[in-house]
C-alpha distance (Angstrom), angle and dihedral (degrees) to the residues before:
residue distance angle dihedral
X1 . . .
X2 3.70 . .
X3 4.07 130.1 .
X4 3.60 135.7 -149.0
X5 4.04 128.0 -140.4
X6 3.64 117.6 -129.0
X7 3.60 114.5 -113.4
X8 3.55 96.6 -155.4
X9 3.84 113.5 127.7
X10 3.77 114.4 -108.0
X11 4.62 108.8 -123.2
X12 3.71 128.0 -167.2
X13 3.85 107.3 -146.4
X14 3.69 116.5 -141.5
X15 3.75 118.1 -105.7
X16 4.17 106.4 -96.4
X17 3.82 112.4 -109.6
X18 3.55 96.6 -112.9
X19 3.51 105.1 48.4
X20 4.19 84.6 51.1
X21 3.62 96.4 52.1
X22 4.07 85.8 45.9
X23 4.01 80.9 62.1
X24 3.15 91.4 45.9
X25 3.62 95.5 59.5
X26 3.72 99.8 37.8
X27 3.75 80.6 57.4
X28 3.62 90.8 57.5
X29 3.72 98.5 47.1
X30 3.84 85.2 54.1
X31 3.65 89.0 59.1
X32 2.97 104.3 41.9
X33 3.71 90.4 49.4
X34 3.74 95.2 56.7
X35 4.24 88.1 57.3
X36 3.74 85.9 49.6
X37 3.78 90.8 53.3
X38 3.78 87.3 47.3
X39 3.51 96.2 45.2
X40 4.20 87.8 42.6
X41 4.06 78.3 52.3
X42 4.45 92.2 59.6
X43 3.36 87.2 36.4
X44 4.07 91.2 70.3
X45 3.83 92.3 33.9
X46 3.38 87.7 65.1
X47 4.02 97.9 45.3
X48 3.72 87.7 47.5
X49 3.39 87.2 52.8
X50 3.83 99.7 40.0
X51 3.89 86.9 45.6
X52 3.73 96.2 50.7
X53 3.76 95.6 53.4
X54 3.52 97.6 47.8
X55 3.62 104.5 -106.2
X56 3.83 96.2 146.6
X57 3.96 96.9 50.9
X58 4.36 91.9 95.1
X59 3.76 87.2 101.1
X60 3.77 109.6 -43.7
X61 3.60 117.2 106.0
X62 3.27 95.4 -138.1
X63 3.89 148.1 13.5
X64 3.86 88.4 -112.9
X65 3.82 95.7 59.0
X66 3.88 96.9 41.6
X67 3.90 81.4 54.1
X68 4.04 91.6 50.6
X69 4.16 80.9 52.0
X70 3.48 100.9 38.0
X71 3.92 101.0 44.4
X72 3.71 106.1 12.1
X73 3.42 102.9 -114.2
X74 3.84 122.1 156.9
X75 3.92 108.0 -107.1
X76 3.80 99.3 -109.8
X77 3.68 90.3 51.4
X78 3.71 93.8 51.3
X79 3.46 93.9 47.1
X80 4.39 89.3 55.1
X81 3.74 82.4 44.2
X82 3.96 91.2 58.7
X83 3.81 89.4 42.0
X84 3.80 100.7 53.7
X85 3.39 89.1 44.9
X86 3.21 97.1 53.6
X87 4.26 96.0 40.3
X88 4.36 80.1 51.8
X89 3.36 96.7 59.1
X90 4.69 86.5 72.9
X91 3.76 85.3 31.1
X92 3.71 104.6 80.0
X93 3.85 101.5 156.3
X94 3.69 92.1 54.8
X95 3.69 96.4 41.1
X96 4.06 82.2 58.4
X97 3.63 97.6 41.1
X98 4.01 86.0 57.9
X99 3.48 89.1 48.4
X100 3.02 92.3 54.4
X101 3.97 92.6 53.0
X102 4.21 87.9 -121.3
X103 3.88 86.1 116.7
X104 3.35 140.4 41.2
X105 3.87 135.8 -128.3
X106 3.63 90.1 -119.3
X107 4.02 92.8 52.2
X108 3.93 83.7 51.7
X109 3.48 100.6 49.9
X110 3.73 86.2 54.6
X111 3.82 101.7 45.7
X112 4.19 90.8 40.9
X113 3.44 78.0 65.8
X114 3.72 97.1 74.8
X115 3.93 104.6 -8.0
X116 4.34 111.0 124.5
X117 3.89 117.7 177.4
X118 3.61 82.4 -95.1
X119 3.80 103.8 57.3
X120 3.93 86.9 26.0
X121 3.81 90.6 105.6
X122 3.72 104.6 44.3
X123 3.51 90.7 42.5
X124 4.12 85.2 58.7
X125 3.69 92.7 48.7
X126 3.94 83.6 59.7
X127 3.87 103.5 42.1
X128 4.30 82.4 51.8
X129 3.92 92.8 48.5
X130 3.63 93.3 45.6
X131 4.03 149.0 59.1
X132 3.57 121.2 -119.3
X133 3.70 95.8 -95.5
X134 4.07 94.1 45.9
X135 3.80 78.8 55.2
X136 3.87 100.6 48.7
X137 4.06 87.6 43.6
X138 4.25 89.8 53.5
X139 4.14 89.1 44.9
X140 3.58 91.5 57.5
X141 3.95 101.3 40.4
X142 4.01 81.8 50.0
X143 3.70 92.2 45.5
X144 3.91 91.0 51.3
X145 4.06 92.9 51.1
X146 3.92 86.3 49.1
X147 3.96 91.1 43.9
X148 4.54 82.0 57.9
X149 3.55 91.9 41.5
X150 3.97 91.2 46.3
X151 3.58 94.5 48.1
X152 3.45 96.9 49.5
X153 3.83 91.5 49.8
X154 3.96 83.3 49.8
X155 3.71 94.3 57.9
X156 3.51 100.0 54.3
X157 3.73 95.8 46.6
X158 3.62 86.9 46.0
X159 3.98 86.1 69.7
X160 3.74 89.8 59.5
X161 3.49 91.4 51.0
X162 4.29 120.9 111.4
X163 3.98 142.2 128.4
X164 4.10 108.2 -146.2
X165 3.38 114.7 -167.2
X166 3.99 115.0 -177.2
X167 3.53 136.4 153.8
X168 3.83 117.0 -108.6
X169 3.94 124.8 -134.0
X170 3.84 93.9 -97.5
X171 3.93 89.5 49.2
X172 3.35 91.7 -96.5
X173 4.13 119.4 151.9
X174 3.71 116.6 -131.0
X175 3.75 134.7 -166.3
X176 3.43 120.0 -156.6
X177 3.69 124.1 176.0
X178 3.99 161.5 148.5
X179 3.98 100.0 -157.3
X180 4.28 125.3 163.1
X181 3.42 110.4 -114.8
X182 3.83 111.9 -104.0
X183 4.24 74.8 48.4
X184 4.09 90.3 53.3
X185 4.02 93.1 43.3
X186 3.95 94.6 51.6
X187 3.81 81.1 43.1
X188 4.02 90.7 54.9
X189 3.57 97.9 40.5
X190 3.67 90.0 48.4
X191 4.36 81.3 53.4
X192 3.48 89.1 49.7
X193 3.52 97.9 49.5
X194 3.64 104.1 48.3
X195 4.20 88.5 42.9
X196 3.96 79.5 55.0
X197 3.87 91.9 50.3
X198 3.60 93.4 44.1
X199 4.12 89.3 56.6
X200 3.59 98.1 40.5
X201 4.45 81.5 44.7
X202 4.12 85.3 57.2
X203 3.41 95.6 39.4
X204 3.96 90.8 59.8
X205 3.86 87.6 44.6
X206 3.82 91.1 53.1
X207 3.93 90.3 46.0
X208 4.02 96.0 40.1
X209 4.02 82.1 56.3
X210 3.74 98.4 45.3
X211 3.96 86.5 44.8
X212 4.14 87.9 54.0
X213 3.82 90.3 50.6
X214 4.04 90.6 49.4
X215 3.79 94.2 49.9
X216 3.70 94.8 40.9
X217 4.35 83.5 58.9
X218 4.08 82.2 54.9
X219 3.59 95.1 -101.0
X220 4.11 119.6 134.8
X221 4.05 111.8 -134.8
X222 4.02 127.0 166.7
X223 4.03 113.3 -155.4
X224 3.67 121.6 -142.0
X225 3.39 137.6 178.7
X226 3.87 119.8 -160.5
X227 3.85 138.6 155.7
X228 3.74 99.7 -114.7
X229 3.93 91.6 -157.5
X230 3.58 86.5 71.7
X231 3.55 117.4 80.1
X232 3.69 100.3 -150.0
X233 3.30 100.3 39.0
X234 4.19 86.5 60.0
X235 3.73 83.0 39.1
X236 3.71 82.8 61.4
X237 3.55 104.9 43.7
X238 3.88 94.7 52.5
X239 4.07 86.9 54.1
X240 3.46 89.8 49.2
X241 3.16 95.4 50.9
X242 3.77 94.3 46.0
X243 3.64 90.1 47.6
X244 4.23 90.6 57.0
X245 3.51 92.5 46.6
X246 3.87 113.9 32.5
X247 3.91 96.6 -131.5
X248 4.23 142.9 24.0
X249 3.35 123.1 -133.3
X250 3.98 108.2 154.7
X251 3.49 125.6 44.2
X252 4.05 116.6 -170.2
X253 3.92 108.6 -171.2
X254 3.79 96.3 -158.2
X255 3.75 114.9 141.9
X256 3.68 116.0 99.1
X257 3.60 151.8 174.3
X258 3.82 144.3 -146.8
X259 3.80 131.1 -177.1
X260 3.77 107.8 -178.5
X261 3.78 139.7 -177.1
X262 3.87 145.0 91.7
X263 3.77 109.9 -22.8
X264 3.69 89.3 -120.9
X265 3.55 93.0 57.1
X266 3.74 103.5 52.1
X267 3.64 106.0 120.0
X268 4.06 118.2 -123.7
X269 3.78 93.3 -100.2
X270 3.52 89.3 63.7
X271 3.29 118.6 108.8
X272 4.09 94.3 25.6
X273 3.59 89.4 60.2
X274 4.04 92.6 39.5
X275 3.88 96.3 54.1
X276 3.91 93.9 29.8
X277 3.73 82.4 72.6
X278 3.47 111.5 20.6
X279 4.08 96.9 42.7
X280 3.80 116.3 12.5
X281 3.72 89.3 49.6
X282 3.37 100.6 54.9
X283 3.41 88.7 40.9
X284 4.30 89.2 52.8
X285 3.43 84.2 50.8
X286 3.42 114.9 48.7
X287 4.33 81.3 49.7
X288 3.53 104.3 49.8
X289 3.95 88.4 36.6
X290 4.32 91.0 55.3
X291 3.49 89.4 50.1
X292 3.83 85.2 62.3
X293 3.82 98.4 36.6
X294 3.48 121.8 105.2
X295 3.88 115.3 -143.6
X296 3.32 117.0 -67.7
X297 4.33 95.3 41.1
X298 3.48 122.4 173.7
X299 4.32 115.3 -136.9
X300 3.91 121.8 -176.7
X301 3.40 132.2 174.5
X302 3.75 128.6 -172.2
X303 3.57 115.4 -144.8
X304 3.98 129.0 156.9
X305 3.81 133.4 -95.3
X306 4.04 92.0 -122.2
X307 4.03 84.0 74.4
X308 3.86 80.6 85.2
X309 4.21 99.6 23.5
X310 3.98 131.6 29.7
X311 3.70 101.5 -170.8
X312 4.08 82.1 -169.6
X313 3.89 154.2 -0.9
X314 3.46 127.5 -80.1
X315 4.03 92.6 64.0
X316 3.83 105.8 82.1
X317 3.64 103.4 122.8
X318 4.13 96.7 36.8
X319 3.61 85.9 48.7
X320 3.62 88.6 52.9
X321 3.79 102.0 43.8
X322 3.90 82.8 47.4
X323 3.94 97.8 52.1
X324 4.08 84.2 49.3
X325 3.85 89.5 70.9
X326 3.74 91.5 65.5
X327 3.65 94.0 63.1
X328 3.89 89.7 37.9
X329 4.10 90.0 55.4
X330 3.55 98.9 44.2
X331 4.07 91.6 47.1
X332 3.73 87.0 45.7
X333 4.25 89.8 54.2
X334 3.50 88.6 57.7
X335 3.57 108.8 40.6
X336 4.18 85.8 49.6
X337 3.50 99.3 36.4
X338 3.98 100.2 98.0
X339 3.91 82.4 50.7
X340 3.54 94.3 59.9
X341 3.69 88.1 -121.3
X342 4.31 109.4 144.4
X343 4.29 113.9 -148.5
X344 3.57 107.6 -166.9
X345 4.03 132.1 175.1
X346 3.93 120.0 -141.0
X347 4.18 110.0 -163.9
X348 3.64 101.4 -164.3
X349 4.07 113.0 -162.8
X350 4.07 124.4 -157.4
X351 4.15 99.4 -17.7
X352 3.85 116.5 -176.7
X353 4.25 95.4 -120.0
X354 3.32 136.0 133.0
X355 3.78 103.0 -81.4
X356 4.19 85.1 40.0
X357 3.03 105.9 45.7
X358 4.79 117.2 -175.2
X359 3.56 75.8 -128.0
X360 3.17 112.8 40.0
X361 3.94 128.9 125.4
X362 3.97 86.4 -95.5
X363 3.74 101.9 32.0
X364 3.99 89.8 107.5
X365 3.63 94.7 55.2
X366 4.20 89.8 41.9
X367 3.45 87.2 59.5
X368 3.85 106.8 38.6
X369 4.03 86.7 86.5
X370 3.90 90.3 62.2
X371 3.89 140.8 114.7
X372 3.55 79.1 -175.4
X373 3.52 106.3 55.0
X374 3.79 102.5 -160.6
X375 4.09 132.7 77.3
X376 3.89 100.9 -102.8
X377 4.10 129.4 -129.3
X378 3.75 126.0 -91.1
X379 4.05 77.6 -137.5
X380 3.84 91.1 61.0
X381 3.83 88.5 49.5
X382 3.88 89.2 42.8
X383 3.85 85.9 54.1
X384 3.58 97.5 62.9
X385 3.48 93.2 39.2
X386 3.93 91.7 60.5
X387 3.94 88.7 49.8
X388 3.84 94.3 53.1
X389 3.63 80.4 47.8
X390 4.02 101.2 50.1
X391 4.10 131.5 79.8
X392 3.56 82.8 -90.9
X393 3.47 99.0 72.4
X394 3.40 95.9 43.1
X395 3.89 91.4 114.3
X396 4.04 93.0 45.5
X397 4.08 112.8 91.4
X398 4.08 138.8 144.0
X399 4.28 83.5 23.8
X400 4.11 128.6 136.4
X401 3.66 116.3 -139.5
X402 4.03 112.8 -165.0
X403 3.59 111.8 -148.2
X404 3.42 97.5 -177.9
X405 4.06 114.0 113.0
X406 3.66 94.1 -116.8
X407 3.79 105.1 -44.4
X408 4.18 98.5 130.9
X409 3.62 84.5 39.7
């Protein structure tokens, strides 16, 4: 049997137009991918860092919903946008590998998931071997082996788990306890709370009592006790006591607030909280109360001496909210003025109270700054207070009176 070769000359055909310029596109959707990916990638750099220095806390409640506002994203997709940021931010070699375009978002919201510096690299290896869905479908196997190992881990330090309360020999109350942590923070808060209810709770006693005394002289008073941060709850107050008395004539803007410590410590309801009560109410007040003043009103507000000196760190934002009243006083004097209506400011330095105590752990160091060297009286601050609220003062307005036994000297 014998065979022949063909002699027929062997041709490449060119590649048809349209199925080259369909490479050419699927080429450009590649690209053009990978600088999404790496623009996705900046995109939650900058959330991480937006969300870590508190750039949502104006009235959101959290980073995710000021995102939602901001950008339009749907909740739950703000919310995984917050979380892989945050989970990138100990995952450098997938935060590069995005950059880079070699992996998508959706492969990194899958391996965020359960990715730790330690798995972070074998984890990688898999998001570049796979698709998106081979990823999701390895997350969730890994996430159910984790979930076993977790809840064995869980049951065995759920043995060692208690909260013993007892009462001591002396009558002491002790608390002694192994809780988890969502457990210990509802625990702390609750702390918190009731130590704030048992303040507030001796602060009405000590008020009720002084009220007594003042009506047993002859003299009317109403007693009210009202979160000045909230503006309808001062809103309130002032009606009330409008309503008990038939007219307003001095307003005192006393209550105050300070949140101190290392400027990198300062939590991101700072300086909301801070000014909420130590500018914007005075500032509510002193409005809503010269709308009801007759001519010849009386507004003082008590501010603090370190609006002009900080004799150390740890005060930025009180200093702040402090210095603010200046400006707020002096605008005040002139937009009252023709009324007859005074605004003064009273900068009290080191005085002997209840948060400031003359012997207090930093009483020394309060009164290191002085002339004066001694903590002075809340009656020596109430003096000049009654002044800048008498006839005689009727021709002193928009002025800063330092309390403060030498310290800006």
């Amino acid at each position: 049997m014998s065979t022949r070769s063909s002699d027929r000359p062997f041709t490449v055909q060119p590649t048809p137009s349209r199925i080259a310029e369909l490479d050419r596109l699927g080429d450009e959707i590649a690209e053009l991918s990978a600088h999404l990916e790496a623009a996705t990638a900046r995109l939650l750099a900058l959330i991480r860092e937006f969300d870590a220095r508190g750039g949502w806390a104006n009235g959101f409640r959290s980073c995710a919903e000021w995102l939602a506002w901001r950008v339009g994203l749907a909740p739950g997709a703000a919310r995984e946008h917050v979380r892989v940021a945050r989970a990138l931010g100990t995952l450098p070699a997938l935060t590069e590998a995005m950059e880079r375009g070699d992996l998508s978002y959706a492969k990194v919201r899958a391996l965020t998931r359960i990715a730790t510096p330690e798995t972070e690299a074998r984890l990688l290896a898999v998001g570049r071997a796979g698709t998106a869905v081979h990823v999701e479908s390895i997350v969730r196997g890994w996430r159910r082996l984790d979930q076993q190992a977790d809840t064995r881990v869980a049951v065995r330090q759920h043995a060692s788990r208690a909260l013993h309360v007892y009462q001591d020999e002396d009558g002491t109350v002790v608390l002694r306890g192994r809780l988890i942590p969502d457990v210990g923070a509802l625990l702390l808060r609750a702390l918190d709370a009731a130590r704030e209810t048992l303040y507030q709770r001796r602060r009405a006693n000590e008020a009720a009592a002084l009220a007594a005394e003042i009506e047993a002289a002859g003299t009317r008073t109403l007693v009210i006790q009202a979160d000045v941060a909230d503006p309808a709850a001062l809103s309130d107050a002032i009606d009330a006591t409008v309503a008990r008395f038939g007219r307003l004539d001095i307003l005192v803007n006393n209550a105050g607030l300070a949140l101190t410590g290392p400027l990198e410590d300062y939590p991101p309801y700072a300086f909301d909280r801070m000014f909420a009560v130590n500018v914007r109410a005075p500032f509510l007040a002193a409005r809503k109360a010269a709308a009801i003043m007759k001519e010849g009103g009386r507004i003082i507000t008590i501010g603090s001496i370190v609006a002009d000196r900080m004799p150390g760190g740890g005060g930025t934002l009180y200093a702040a909210s402090k210095a603010a009243l200046g400006g707020l006083t002096r605008g005040l004097a002139r937009d009252l003025g023709h009324r007859g209506i005074t605004a003064n400011l009273v900068q009290p330095g080191p005085i002997d109270t209840e948060r400031n105590p003359a012997d207090g752990p930093n009483a020394a160091d309060n009164r290191a700054p002085l002339a004066i060297v001694r903590h002075g009286t809340a009656d020596e601050v109430a003096g000049l207070v009654s002044y800048l609220a008498s006839d005689e003062a009727a021709f002193v307005t928009g002025a800063v009176y330092n309390i403060d036994g030498g310290w800006s000297a």
